[in-house]
C-alpha positions as a Markdown table, in Angstrom:
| # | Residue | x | y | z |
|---|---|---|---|---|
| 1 | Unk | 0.0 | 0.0 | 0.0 |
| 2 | Unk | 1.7 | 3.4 | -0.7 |
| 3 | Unk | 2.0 | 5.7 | 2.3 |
| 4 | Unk | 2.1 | 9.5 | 1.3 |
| 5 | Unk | 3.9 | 11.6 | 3.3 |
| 6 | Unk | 1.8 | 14.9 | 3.7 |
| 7 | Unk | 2.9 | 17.2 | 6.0 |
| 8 | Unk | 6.7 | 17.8 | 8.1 |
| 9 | Unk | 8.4 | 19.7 | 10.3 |
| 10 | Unk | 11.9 | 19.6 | 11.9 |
| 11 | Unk | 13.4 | 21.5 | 15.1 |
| 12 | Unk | 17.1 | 21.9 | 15.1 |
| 13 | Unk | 20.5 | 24.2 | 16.4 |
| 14 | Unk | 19.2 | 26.2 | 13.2 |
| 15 | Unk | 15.4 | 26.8 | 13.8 |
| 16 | Unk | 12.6 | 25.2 | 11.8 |
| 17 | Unk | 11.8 | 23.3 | 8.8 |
| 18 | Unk | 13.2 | 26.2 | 6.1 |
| 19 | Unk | 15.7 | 27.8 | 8.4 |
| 20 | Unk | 17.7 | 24.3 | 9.1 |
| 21 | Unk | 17.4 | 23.7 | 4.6 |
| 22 | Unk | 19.3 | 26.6 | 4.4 |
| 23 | Unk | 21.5 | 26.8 | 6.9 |
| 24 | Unk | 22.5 | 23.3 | 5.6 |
| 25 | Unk | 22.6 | 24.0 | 1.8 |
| 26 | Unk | 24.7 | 27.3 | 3.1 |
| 27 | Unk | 27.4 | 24.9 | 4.5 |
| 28 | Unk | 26.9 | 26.6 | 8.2 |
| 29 | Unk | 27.4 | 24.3 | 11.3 |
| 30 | Unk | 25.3 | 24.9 | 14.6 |
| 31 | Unk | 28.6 | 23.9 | 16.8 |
| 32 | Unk | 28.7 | 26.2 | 19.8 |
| 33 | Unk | 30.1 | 26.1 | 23.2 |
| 34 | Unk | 28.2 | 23.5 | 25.8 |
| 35 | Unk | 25.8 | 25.3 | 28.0 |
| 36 | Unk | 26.7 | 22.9 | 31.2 |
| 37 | Unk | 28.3 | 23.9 | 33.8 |
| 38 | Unk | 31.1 | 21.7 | 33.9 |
| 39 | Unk | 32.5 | 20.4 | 30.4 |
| 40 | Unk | 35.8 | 19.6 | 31.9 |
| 41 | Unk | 34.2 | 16.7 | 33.9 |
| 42 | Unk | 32.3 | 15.8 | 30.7 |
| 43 | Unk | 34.9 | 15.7 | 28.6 |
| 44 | Unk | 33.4 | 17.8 | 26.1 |
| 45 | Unk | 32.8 | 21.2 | 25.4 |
| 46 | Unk | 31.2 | 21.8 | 22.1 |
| 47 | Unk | 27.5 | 20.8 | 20.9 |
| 48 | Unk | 24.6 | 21.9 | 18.6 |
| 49 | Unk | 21.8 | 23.0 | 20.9 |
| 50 | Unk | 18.6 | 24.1 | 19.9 |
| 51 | Unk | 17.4 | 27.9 | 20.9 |
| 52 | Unk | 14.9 | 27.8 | 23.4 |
| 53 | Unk | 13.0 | 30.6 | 24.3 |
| 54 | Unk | 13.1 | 29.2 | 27.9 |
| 55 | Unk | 16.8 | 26.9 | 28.0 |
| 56 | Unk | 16.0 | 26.2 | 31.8 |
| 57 | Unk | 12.8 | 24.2 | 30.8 |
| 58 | Unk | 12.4 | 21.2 | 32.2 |
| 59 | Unk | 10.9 | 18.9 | 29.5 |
| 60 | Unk | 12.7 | 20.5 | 26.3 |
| 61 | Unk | 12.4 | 17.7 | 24.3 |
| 62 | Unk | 9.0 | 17.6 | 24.9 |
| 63 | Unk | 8.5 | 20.9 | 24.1 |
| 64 | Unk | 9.6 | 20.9 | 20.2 |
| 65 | Unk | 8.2 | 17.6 | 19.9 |
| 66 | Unk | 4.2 | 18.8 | 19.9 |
| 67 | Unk | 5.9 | 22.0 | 18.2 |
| 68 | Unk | 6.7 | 19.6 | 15.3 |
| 69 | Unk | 3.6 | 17.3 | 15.7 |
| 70 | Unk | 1.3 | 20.3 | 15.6 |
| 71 | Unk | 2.9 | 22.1 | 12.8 |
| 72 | Unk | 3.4 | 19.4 | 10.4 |
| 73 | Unk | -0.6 | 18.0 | 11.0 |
| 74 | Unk | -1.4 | 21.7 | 10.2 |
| 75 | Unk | 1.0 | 21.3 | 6.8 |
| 76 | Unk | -1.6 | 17.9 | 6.1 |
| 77 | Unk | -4.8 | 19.7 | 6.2 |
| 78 | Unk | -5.7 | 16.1 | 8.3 |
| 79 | Unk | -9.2 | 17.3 | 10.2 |
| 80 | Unk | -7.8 | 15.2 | 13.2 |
| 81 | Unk | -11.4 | 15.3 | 14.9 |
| 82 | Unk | -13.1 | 13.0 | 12.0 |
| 83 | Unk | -10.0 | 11.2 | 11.4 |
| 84 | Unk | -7.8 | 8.4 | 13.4 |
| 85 | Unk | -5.1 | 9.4 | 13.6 |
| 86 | Unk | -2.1 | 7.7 | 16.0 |
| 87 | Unk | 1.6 | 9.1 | 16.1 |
| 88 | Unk | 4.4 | 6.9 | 17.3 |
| 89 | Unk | 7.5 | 8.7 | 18.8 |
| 90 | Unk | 11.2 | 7.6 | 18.3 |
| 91 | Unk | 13.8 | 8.5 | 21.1 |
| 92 | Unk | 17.3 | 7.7 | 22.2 |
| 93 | Unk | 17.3 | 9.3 | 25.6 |
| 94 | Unk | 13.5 | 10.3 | 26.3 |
| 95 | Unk | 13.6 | 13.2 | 28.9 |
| 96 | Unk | 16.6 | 11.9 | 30.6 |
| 97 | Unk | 17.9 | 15.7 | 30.7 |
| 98 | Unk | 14.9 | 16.0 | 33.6 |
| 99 | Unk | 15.8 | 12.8 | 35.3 |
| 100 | Unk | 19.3 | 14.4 | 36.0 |
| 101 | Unk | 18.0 | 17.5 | 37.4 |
| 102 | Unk | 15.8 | 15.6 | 40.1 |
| 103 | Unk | 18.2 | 17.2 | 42.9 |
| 104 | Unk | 17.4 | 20.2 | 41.9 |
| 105 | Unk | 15.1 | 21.9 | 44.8 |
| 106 | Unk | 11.5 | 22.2 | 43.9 |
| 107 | Unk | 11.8 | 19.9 | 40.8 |
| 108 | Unk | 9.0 | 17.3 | 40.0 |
| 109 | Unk | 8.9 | 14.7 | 37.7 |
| 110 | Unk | 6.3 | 12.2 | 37.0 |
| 111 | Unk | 7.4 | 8.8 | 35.4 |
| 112 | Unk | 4.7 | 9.6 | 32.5 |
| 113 | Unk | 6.7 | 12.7 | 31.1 |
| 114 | Unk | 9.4 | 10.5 | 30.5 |
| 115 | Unk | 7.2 | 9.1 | 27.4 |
| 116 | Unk | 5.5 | 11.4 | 25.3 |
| 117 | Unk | 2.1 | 10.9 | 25.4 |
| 118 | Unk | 1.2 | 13.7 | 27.1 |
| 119 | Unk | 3.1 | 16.0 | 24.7 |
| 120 | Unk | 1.3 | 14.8 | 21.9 |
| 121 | Unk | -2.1 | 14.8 | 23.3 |
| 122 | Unk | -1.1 | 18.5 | 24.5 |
| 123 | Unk | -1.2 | 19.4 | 20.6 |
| 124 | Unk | -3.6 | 15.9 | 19.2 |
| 125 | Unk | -6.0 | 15.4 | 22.1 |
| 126 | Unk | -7.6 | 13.1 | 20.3 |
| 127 | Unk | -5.1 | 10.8 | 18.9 |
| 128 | Unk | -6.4 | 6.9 | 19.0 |
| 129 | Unk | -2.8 | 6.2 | 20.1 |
| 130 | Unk | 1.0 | 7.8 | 21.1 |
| 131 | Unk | 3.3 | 5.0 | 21.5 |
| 132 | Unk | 7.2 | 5.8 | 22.1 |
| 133 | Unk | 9.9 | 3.6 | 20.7 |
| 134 | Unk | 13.4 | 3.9 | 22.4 |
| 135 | Unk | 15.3 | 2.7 | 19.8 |
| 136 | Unk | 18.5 | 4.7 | 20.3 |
| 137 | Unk | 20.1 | 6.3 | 17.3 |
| 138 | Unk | 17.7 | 5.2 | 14.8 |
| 139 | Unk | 14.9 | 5.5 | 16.3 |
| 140 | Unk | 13.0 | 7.6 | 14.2 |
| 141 | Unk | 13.6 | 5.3 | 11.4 |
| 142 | Unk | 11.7 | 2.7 | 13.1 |
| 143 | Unk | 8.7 | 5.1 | 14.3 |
| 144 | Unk | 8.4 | 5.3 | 10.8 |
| 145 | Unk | 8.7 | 1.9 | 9.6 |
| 146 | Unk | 5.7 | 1.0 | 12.6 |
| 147 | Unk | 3.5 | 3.8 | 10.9 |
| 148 | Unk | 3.9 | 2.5 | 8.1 |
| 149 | Unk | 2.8 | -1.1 | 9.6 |
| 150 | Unk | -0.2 | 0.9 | 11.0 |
| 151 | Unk | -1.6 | 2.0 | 8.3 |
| 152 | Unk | -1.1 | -2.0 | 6.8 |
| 153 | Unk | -3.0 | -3.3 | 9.3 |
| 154 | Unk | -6.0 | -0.2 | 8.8 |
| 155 | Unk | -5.2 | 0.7 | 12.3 |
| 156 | Unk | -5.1 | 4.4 | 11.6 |
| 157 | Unk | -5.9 | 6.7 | 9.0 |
| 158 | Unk | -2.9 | 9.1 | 9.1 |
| 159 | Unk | 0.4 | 8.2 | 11.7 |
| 160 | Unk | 2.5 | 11.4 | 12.5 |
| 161 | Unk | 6.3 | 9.5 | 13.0 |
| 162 | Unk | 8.1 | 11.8 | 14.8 |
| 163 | Unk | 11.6 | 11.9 | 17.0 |
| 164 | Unk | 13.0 | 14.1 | 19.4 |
| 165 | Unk | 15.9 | 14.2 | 21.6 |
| 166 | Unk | 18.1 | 17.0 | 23.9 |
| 167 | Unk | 21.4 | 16.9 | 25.7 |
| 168 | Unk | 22.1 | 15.4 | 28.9 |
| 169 | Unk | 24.9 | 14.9 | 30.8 |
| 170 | Unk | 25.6 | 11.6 | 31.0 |
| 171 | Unk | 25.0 | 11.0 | 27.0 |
| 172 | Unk | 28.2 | 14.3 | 27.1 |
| 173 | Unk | 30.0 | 12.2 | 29.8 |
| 174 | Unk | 30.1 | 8.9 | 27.9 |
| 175 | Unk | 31.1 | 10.5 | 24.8 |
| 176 | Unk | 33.9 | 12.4 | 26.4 |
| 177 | Unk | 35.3 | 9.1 | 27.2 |
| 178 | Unk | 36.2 | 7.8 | 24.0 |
| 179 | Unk | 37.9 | 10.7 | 22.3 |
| 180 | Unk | 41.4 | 11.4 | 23.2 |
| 181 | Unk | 40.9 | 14.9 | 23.3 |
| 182 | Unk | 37.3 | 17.2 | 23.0 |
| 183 | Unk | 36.2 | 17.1 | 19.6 |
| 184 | Unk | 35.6 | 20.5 | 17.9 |
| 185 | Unk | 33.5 | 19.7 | 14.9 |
| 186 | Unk | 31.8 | 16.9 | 13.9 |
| 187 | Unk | 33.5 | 16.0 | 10.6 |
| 188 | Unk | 31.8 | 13.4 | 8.5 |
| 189 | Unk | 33.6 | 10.8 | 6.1 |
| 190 | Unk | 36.4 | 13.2 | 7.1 |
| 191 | Unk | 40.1 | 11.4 | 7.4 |
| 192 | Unk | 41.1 | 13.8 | 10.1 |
| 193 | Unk | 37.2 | 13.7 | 12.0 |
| 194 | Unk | 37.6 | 13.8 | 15.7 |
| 195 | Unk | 34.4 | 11.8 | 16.8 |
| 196 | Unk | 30.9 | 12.6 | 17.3 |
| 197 | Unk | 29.4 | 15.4 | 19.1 |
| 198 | Unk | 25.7 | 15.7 | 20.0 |
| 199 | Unk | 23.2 | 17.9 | 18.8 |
| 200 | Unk | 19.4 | 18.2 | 20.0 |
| 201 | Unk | 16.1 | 18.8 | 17.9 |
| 202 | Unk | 12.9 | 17.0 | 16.5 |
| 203 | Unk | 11.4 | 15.9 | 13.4 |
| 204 | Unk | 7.5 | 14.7 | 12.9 |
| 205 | Unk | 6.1 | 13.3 | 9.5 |
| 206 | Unk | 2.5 | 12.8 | 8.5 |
| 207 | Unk | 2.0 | 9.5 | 6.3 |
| 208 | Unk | -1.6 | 9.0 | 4.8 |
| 209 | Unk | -2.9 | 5.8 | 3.3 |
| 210 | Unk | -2.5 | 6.4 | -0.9 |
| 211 | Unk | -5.2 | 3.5 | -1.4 |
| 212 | Unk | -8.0 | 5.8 | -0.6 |
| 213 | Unk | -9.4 | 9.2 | -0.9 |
| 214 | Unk | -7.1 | 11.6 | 0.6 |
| 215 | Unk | -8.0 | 12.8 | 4.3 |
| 216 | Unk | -6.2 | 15.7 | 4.1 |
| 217 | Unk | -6.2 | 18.9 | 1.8 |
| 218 | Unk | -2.0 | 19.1 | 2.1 |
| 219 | Unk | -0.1 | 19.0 | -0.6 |
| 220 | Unk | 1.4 | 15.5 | -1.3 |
| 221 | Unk | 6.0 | 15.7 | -0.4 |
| 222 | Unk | 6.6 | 12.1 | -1.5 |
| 223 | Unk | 6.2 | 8.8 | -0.5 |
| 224 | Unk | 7.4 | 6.3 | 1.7 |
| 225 | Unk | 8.4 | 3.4 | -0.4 |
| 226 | Unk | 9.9 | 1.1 | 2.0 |
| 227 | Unk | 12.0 | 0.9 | 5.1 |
| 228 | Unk | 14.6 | -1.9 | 6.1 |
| 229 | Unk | 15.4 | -2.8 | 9.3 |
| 230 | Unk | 18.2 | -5.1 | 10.7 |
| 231 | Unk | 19.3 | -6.2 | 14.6 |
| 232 | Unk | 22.8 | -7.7 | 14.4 |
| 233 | Unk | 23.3 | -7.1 | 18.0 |
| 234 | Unk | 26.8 | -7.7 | 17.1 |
| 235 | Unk | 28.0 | -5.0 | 19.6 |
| 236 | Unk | 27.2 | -2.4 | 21.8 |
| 237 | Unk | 28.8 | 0.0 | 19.7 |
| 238 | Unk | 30.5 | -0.7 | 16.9 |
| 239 | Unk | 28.4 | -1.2 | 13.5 |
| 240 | Unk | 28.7 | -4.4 | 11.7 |
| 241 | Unk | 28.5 | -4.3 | 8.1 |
| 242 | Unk | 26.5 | -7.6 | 7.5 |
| 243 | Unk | 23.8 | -5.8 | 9.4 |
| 244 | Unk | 24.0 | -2.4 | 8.1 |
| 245 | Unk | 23.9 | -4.3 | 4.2 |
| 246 | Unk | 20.9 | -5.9 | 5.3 |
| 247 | Unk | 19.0 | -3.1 | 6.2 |
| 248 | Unk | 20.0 | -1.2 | 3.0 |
| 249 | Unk | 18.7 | -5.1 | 0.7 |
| 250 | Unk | 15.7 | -4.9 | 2.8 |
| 251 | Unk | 14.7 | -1.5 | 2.0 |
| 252 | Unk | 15.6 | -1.2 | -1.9 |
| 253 | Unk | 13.3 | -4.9 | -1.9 |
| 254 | Unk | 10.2 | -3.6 | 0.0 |
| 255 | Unk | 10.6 | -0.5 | -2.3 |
| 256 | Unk | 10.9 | -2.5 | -5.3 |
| 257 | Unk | 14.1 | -0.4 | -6.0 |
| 258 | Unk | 17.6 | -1.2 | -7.8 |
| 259 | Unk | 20.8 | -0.2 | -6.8 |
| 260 | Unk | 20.7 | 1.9 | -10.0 |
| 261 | Unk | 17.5 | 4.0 | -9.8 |
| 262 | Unk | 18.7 | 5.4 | -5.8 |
| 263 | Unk | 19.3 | 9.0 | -7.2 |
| 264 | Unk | 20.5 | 10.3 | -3.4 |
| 265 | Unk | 21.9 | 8.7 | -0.1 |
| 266 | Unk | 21.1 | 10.4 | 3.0 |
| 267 | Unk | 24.2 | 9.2 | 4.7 |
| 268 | Unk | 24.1 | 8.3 | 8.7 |
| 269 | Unk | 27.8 | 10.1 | 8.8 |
| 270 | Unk | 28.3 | 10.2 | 12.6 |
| 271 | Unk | 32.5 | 12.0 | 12.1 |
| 272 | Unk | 33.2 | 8.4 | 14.3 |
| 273 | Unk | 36.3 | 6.2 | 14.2 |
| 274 | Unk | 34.4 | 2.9 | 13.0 |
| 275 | Unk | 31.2 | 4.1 | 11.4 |
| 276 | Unk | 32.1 | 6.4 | 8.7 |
| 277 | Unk | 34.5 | 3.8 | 7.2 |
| 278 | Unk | 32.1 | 1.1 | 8.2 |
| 279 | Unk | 29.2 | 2.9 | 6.1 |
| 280 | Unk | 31.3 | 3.6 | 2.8 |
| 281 | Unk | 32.4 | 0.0 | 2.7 |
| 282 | Unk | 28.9 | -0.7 | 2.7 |
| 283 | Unk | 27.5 | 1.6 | 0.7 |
| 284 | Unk | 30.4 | 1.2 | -2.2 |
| 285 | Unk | 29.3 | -2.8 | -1.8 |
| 286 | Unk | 25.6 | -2.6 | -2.4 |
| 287 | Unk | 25.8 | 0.2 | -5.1 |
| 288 | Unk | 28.9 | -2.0 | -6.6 |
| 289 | Unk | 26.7 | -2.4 | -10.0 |
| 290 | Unk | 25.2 | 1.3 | -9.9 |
| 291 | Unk | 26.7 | 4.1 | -12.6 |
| 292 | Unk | 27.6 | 6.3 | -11.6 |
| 293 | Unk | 25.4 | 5.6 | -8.2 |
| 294 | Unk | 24.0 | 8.0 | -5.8 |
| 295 | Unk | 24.9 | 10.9 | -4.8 |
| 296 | Unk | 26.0 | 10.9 | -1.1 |
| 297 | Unk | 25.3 | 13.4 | 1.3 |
| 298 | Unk | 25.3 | 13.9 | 5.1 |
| 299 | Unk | 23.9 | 16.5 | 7.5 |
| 300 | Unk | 25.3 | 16.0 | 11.0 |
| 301 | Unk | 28.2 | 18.2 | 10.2 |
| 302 | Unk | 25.5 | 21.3 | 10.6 |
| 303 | Unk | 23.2 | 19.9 | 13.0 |
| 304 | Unk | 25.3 | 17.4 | 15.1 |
| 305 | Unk | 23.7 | 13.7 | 16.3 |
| 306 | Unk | 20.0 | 14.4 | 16.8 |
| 307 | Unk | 19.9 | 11.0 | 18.3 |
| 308 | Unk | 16.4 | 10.0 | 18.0 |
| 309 | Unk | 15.0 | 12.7 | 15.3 |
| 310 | Unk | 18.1 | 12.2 | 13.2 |
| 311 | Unk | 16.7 | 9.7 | 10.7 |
| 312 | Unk | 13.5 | 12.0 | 10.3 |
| 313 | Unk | 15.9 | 15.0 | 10.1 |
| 314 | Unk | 17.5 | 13.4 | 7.2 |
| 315 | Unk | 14.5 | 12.4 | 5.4 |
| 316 | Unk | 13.3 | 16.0 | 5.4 |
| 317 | Unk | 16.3 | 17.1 | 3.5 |
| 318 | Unk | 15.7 | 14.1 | 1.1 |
| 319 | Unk | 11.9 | 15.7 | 0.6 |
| 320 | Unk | 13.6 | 19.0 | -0.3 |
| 321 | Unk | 16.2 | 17.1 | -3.0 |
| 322 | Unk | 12.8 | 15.5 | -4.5 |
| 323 | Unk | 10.7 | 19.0 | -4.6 |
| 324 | Unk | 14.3 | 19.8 | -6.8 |
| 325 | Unk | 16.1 | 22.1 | -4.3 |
| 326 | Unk | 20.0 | 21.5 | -4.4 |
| 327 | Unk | 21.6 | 18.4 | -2.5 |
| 328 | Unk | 23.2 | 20.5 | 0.7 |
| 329 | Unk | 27.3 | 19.4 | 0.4 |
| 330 | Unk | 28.8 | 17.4 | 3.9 |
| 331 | Unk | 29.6 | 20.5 | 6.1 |
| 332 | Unk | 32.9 | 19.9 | 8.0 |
| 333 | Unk | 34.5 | 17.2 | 5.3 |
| 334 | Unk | 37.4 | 18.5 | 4.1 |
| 335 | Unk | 39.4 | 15.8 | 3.3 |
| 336 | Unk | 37.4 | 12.6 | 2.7 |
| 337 | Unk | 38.7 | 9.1 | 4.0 |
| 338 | Unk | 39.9 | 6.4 | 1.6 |
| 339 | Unk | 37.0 | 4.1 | 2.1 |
| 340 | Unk | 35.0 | 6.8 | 0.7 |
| 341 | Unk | 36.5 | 7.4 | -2.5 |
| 342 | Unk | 34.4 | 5.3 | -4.6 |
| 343 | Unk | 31.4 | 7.6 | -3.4 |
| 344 | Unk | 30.2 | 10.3 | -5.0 |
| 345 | Unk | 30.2 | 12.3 | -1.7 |
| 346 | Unk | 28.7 | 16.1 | -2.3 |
| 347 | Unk | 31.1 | 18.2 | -1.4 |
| 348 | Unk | 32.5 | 21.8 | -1.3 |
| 349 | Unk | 29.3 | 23.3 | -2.9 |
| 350 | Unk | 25.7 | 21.9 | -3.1 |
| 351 | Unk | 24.6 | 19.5 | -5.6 |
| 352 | Unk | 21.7 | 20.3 | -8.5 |
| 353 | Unk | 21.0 | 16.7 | -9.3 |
| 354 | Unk | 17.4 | 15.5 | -10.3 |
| 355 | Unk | 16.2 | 12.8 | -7.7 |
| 356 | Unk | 13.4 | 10.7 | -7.6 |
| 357 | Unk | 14.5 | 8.2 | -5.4 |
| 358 | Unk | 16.3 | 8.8 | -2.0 |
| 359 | Unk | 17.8 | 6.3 | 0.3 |
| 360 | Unk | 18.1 | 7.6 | 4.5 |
| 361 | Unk | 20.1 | 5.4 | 6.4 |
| 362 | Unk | 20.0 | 5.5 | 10.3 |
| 363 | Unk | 21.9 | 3.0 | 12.7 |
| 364 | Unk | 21.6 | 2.7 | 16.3 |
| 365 | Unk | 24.1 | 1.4 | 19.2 |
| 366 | Unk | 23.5 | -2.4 | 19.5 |
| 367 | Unk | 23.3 | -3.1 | 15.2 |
| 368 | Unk | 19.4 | -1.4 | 15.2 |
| 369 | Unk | 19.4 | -0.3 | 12.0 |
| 370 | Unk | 17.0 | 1.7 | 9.7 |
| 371 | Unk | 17.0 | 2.4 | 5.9 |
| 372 | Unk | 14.4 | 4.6 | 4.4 |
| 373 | Unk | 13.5 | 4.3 | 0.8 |
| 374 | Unk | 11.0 | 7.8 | -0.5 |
| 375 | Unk | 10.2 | 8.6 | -3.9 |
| 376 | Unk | 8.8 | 11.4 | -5.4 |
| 377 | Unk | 4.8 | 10.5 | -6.4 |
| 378 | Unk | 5.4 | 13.4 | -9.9 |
């Protein structure tokens, strides 16, 4: 059944939807100094936080997460009181940022917050159901592969997939820990990249059965023609290439897509020791047969690891590439690493390349891995 994608809207270190594009096609990066008290201890001192017009809120990730869901139901023209509509959330972290602050005098937390039920319903009261998936770094890519599953099954009408995530502490601290010295920009597919650095943001994206009359009086962005999944569990970090190969096979099959007609990648591109090289080898292996292949692009160089909303992040930029605005280049890569040189990585200056099929890959600590396949529908 084809799932049209109808409305969406993304949060980042840049702003909304339209300020992120261009700030990403404009090669700017969002890194700015931490706003925690004591980077030292943590190890690092440099992130991509979102502007808040209150930084000292306790549920942040909350916050731009029924910012996102509103916004992008408005974008559908859904009329969410005669329609079902559910929305499942993707998270690395949840609101683990509040959980550290429980020492704090005066601060109260209940155990439901930690979801985001409550922050949907604050924006879709009536939704018939908000379930959160905490599915680490590609968690958004499986919200969207269980919306998808949702609307298979008739469960819903419309599913918002959404992701959101924000800082906290001891995400900082555990990253400080395996760099040798604080990274100071996040430097994808670079042979001189540091390691990762965090940024913060959320993503929803409104999928309407394409088997029916429409529901909504939105314009149609795409489609969703398939998503792959994989769990290698090979390790708790490192990717394994078997799995990540699987994902990508599974996804260009339930799309009914070749190697050859992928016009873009949406690369995962984390600036880390093992998966940047991990990724090329892959992607150089299953487009092997494609000429000249995709086009490869990444965007965590300007909007650092959004954790949970960074496979949704990236499939809004691969919306933009099928409406025919320019590929944004890999901000930070400057000189790219040897297993990437049979890629066609976009860099220096953006891309003006016609795409009608976009690949989005997203993999998550523990081999949880998520491929997106989206197509224009002109």
């Amino acid at each position: 059944m084809t799932k049209l994608i109808t409305g969406v809207e993304i949060r980042s270190c840049f702003g909304e939807s339209e300020a992120t594009f261009e700030a990403l096609v404009e090669g700017r990066s969002g890194v700015g100094e931490l706003r925690f008290p004591d980077t030292a201890r943590l190890g690092v001192n440099r992130g991509y936080h979102v502007d808040d017009a209150d930084s000292q809120a306790l549920l942040r990730a909350s916050d731009w997460l029924s910012d996102c869901v509103a916004s992008a139901l408005a974008q559908s023209g859904i009329d969410v009181m005669r329609a079902r509509v559910a929305v499942v959330v993707g998270t690395g972290l949840r609101e683990l940022g509040a959980v550290e602050r429980l020492d704090e005098p005066g601060t109260a937390l209940r155990t439901a917050q930690l979801h985001f039920n409550e922050a949907v319903r604050q924006v879709l009261p009536d939704a018939t159901e908000v379930i959160t998936v905490c599915n680490a770094c590609s968690a958004s890519g499986h919200a969207l592969a269980l919306a998808c599953d949702l609307l298979d099954l008739d469960e819903a009408d419309a599913v918002v997939a959404a992701g959101c995530d924000a800082m906290s502490e001891s995400m900082l601290a555990m990253i400080g820990r395996v760099s040798d010295e604080p990274t100071d920009q996040l430097r994808p597919f670079d042979a001189d990249r540091m390691g990762v650095l965090l940024g913060e943001g959320a993503a929803a994206v409104v999928l309407e059965r394409g088997d029916r009359p429409r529901i909504g009086r939105g314009p149609v962005l795409g489609e969703v023609l398939g998503v792959g999944l994989s769990c290698d569990a090979y390790h708790e970090t490192a990717p394994q290439p078997g799995g990540i190969a699987r994902a990508m096979r599974d996804a260009h099959e339930r799309a009914a897509v070749a190697p050859d007609e992928v016009d873009l990648v949406v690369a995962h591109g984390t600036g880390t020791a093992l998966n940047d090289p991990t990724e090329s080898q892959v992607l150089a292996e299953v487009f092997a047969t494609a000429v000249p292949g995709p086009v490869v692009t990444g965007i965590k160089g300007s909007t650092g690891h959004t954790s949970g909303s960074a496979a949704l992040m990236s499939l809004a930029v691969a919306l933009e590439a099928l409406a025919g605005r320019h590929v944004p280049a890999i901000t930070g890569l400057r000189r790219p690493l040897t297993e990437a040189e049979p890629l066609r990585l976009v860099t220096g200056a953006p891309a003006a390349v016609p795409v009608r099929v976009a690949q989005v890959n997203a993999f998550g600590f523990g081999g949880v891995n998520a491929v997106c396949m989206v197509g224009s529908t002109s």
